[in-house]
N, C-alpha and C positions, 0 to 999 in steps of 0.2 A: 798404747796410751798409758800402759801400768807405769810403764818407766817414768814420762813424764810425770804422772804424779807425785814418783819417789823421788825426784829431781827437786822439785819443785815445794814437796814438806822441809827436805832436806835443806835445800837453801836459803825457804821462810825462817827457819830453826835455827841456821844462821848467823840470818839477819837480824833477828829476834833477841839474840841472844847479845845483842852489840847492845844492846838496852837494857838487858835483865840480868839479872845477879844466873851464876850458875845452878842454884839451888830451885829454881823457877824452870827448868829444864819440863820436869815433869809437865808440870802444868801446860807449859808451851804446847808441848809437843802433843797433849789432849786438844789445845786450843786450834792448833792447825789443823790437825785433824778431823774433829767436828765442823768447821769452815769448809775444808776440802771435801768433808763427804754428802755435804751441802750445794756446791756447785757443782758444775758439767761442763768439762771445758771442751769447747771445740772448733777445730781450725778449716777453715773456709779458702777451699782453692778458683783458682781462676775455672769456669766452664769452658767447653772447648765451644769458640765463636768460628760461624761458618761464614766464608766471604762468596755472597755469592756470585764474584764478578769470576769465581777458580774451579778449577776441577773438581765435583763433589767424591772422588775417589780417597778411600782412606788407605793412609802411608805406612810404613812399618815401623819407621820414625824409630829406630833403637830398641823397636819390644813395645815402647808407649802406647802406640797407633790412637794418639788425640789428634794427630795434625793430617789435615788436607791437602791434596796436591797442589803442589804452587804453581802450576802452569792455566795460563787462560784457558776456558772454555770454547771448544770449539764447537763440537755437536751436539748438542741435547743438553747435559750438564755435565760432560766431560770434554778432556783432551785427548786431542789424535791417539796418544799413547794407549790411556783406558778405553776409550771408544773401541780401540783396533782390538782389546782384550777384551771387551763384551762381545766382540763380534765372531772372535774365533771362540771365547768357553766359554760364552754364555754369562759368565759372574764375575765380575772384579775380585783378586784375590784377597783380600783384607774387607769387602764390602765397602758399602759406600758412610761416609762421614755421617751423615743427618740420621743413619740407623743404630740399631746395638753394637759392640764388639763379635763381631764371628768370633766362637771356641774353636773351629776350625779352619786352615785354608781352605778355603771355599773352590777354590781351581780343583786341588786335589781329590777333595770330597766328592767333587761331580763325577769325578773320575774313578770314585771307586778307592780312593785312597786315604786313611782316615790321619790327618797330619793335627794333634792339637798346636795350637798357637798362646804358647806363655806371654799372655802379657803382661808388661812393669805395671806396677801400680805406681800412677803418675804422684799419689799422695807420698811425701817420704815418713811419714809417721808411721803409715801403713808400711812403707819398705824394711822401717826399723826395725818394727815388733815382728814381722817376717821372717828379717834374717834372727832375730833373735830367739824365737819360739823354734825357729828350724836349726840354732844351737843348743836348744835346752833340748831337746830329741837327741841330738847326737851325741852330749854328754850321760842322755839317759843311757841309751843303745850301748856304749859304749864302758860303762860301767858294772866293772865285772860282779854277779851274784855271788853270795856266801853261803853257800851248802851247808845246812846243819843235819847230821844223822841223829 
Protein backbone atom coordinates (compact mmCIF):
# COMPACT_ATOMS: atom_id res chain seq x y z
CA UNK A 1 0.00 0.00 0.00
CA UNK A 2 3.38 2.28 0.72
CA UNK A 3 3.94 2.32 -2.96
CA UNK A 4 0.68 3.36 -3.91
CA UNK A 5 0.86 6.28 -1.80
CA UNK A 6 4.27 7.28 -3.17
CA UNK A 7 2.71 7.02 -6.58
CA UNK A 8 0.11 8.67 -6.06
CA UNK A 9 1.84 12.17 -3.91
CA UNK A 10 4.08 11.92 -6.83
CA UNK A 11 1.65 12.40 -9.52
CA UNK A 12 -0.66 14.79 -7.54
CA UNK A 13 2.89 17.00 -7.38
CA UNK A 14 2.71 16.65 -10.89
CA UNK A 15 -0.38 17.52 -11.82
CA UNK A 16 -0.12 20.27 -9.31
CA UNK A 17 2.55 21.72 -10.51
CA UNK A 18 0.78 22.22 -14.38
CA UNK A 19 -0.93 25.20 -12.26
CA UNK A 20 1.64 26.53 -9.90
CA UNK A 21 4.80 28.30 -10.53
CA UNK A 22 7.91 26.06 -9.50
CA UNK A 23 8.65 27.91 -6.42
CA UNK A 24 5.16 26.65 -4.85
CA UNK A 25 6.76 23.11 -4.97
CA UNK A 26 7.29 23.28 -1.15
CA UNK A 27 4.18 24.17 -0.21
CA UNK A 28 2.48 21.55 -2.75
CA UNK A 29 4.17 18.96 -1.60
CA UNK A 30 3.11 19.91 2.52
CA UNK A 31 -0.31 20.24 0.83
CA UNK A 32 -0.57 16.62 -0.59
CA UNK A 33 0.69 15.52 2.04
CA UNK A 34 -1.54 16.66 4.93
CA UNK A 35 -4.51 15.50 2.34
CA UNK A 36 -2.88 11.98 1.96
CA UNK A 37 -2.42 11.48 5.64
CA UNK A 38 -5.90 12.36 6.13
CA UNK A 39 -7.38 9.70 3.97
CA UNK A 40 -7.47 5.78 3.75
CA UNK A 41 -7.53 4.52 0.72
CA UNK A 42 -8.74 1.23 0.09
CA UNK A 43 -9.46 -1.22 -2.70
CA UNK A 44 -12.53 -3.65 -2.67
CA UNK A 45 -12.21 -6.92 -4.53
CA UNK A 46 -14.96 -9.28 -5.76
CA UNK A 47 -16.05 -12.07 -2.74
CA UNK A 48 -15.83 -15.43 -3.81
CA UNK A 49 -19.76 -16.22 -4.74
CA UNK A 50 -20.73 -19.80 -4.31
CA UNK A 51 -23.12 -21.52 -6.99
CA UNK A 52 -25.00 -23.65 -5.41
CA UNK A 53 -26.28 -25.54 -8.29
CA UNK A 54 -21.80 -27.04 -8.35
CA UNK A 55 -19.58 -28.98 -6.54
CA UNK A 56 -18.92 -27.23 -3.07
CA UNK A 57 -15.23 -28.64 -3.34
CA UNK A 58 -12.44 -26.00 -3.47
CA UNK A 59 -9.86 -26.01 -6.55
CA UNK A 60 -6.19 -25.22 -6.60
CA UNK A 61 -7.22 -22.69 -9.17
CA UNK A 62 -3.17 -21.70 -9.74
CA UNK A 63 -2.28 -21.34 -5.87
CA UNK A 64 -5.63 -18.76 -5.68
CA UNK A 65 -8.17 -21.66 -4.33
CA UNK A 66 -11.16 -18.85 -4.43
CA UNK A 67 -12.90 -21.00 -7.18
CA UNK A 68 -15.22 -23.92 -6.84
CA UNK A 69 -15.51 -26.94 -8.69
CA UNK A 70 -17.43 -26.49 -11.89
CA UNK A 71 -18.93 -29.76 -12.23
CA UNK A 72 -22.70 -30.47 -11.13
CA UNK A 73 -23.51 -31.89 -7.97
CA UNK A 74 -24.22 -35.19 -7.84
CA UNK A 75 -24.36 -36.37 -4.06
CA UNK A 76 -24.67 -34.48 -1.12
CA UNK A 77 -22.93 -31.24 -2.32
CA UNK A 78 -20.40 -32.68 -4.42
CA UNK A 79 -19.38 -34.41 -7.69
CA UNK A 80 -18.67 -38.10 -8.45
CA UNK A 81 -14.98 -36.92 -8.47
CA UNK A 82 -14.92 -35.27 -4.80
CA UNK A 83 -17.62 -37.57 -3.48
CA UNK A 84 -15.23 -40.59 -4.64
CA UNK A 85 -12.31 -38.57 -2.49
CA UNK A 86 -14.48 -38.17 0.69
CA UNK A 87 -14.94 -41.60 0.37
CA UNK A 88 -11.64 -42.98 0.18
CA UNK A 89 -9.54 -40.03 2.70
CA UNK A 90 -11.98 -38.94 4.45
CA UNK A 91 -11.36 -34.98 3.43
CA UNK A 92 -11.25 -33.14 0.31
CA UNK A 93 -7.77 -31.92 -0.41
CA UNK A 94 -8.08 -28.18 -0.65
CA UNK A 95 -11.46 -28.32 1.74
CA UNK A 96 -14.61 -27.37 0.85
CA UNK A 97 -15.49 -23.62 -0.64
CA UNK A 98 -18.08 -22.32 2.03
CA UNK A 99 -15.10 -22.94 4.87
CA UNK A 100 -11.58 -21.24 5.62
CA UNK A 101 -8.44 -21.85 3.31
CA UNK A 102 -6.73 -25.07 4.72
CA UNK A 103 -2.75 -24.19 5.70
CA UNK A 104 -2.31 -27.54 4.77
CA UNK A 105 -3.26 -30.46 2.24
CA UNK A 106 -5.60 -31.83 4.26
CA UNK A 107 -5.33 -35.60 2.28
CA UNK A 108 -1.75 -35.32 3.37
CA UNK A 109 -2.17 -34.25 6.87
CA UNK A 110 -4.46 -37.08 7.66
CA UNK A 111 -1.98 -39.13 6.49
CA UNK A 112 0.54 -38.02 8.73
CA UNK A 113 2.33 -35.83 6.25
CA UNK A 114 2.64 -32.19 7.01
CA UNK A 115 2.50 -30.42 3.19
CA UNK A 116 1.86 -26.42 3.63
CA UNK A 117 -0.13 -24.98 0.90
CA UNK A 118 1.19 -21.27 -0.32
CA UNK A 119 -1.50 -19.59 -1.28
CA UNK A 120 -1.67 -16.44 -4.11
CA UNK A 121 -3.07 -13.75 -2.49
CA UNK A 122 -5.91 -13.14 -4.92
CA UNK A 123 -5.47 -9.19 -3.94
CA UNK A 124 -2.65 -7.81 -6.33
CA UNK A 125 -1.86 -4.97 -4.20
CA UNK A 126 -1.16 -7.50 -1.65
CA UNK A 127 1.01 -9.41 -4.28
CA UNK A 128 2.94 -6.25 -4.98
CA UNK A 129 4.17 -5.21 -1.61
CA UNK A 130 4.91 -9.14 -1.29
CA UNK A 131 7.15 -9.39 -4.01
CA UNK A 132 8.40 -6.12 -2.93
CA UNK A 133 9.10 -6.44 0.82
CA UNK A 134 10.63 -9.95 -0.14
CA UNK A 135 13.20 -7.70 -2.47
CA UNK A 136 14.04 -5.32 0.13
CA UNK A 137 15.15 -8.62 2.29
CA UNK A 138 17.29 -9.74 -0.24
CA UNK A 139 18.92 -6.61 -0.97
CA UNK A 140 19.27 -6.39 2.87
CA UNK A 141 20.79 -10.09 3.07
CA UNK A 142 22.66 -9.48 0.48
CA UNK A 143 24.57 -6.41 1.36
CA UNK A 144 27.96 -6.87 2.37
CA UNK A 145 28.89 -5.56 6.19
CA UNK A 146 31.78 -3.15 6.76
CA UNK A 147 34.07 -4.31 9.65
CA UNK A 148 35.48 -1.59 11.49
CA UNK A 149 38.48 -2.64 14.19
Amino acid sequence: MEILHLKLKKDLLKLALDYYDKSDEKWLTDKIDSYMNNKKLSFSFNETRINPMRCSARIWDNGKGEKQCTHKIKEGCHCKKHHEMIKKEGVLRFGDIRDKKPTHDLIKLKNGHSEKLNWVDPNPINQLQSVLNKQRKKVLLSTPKLIID
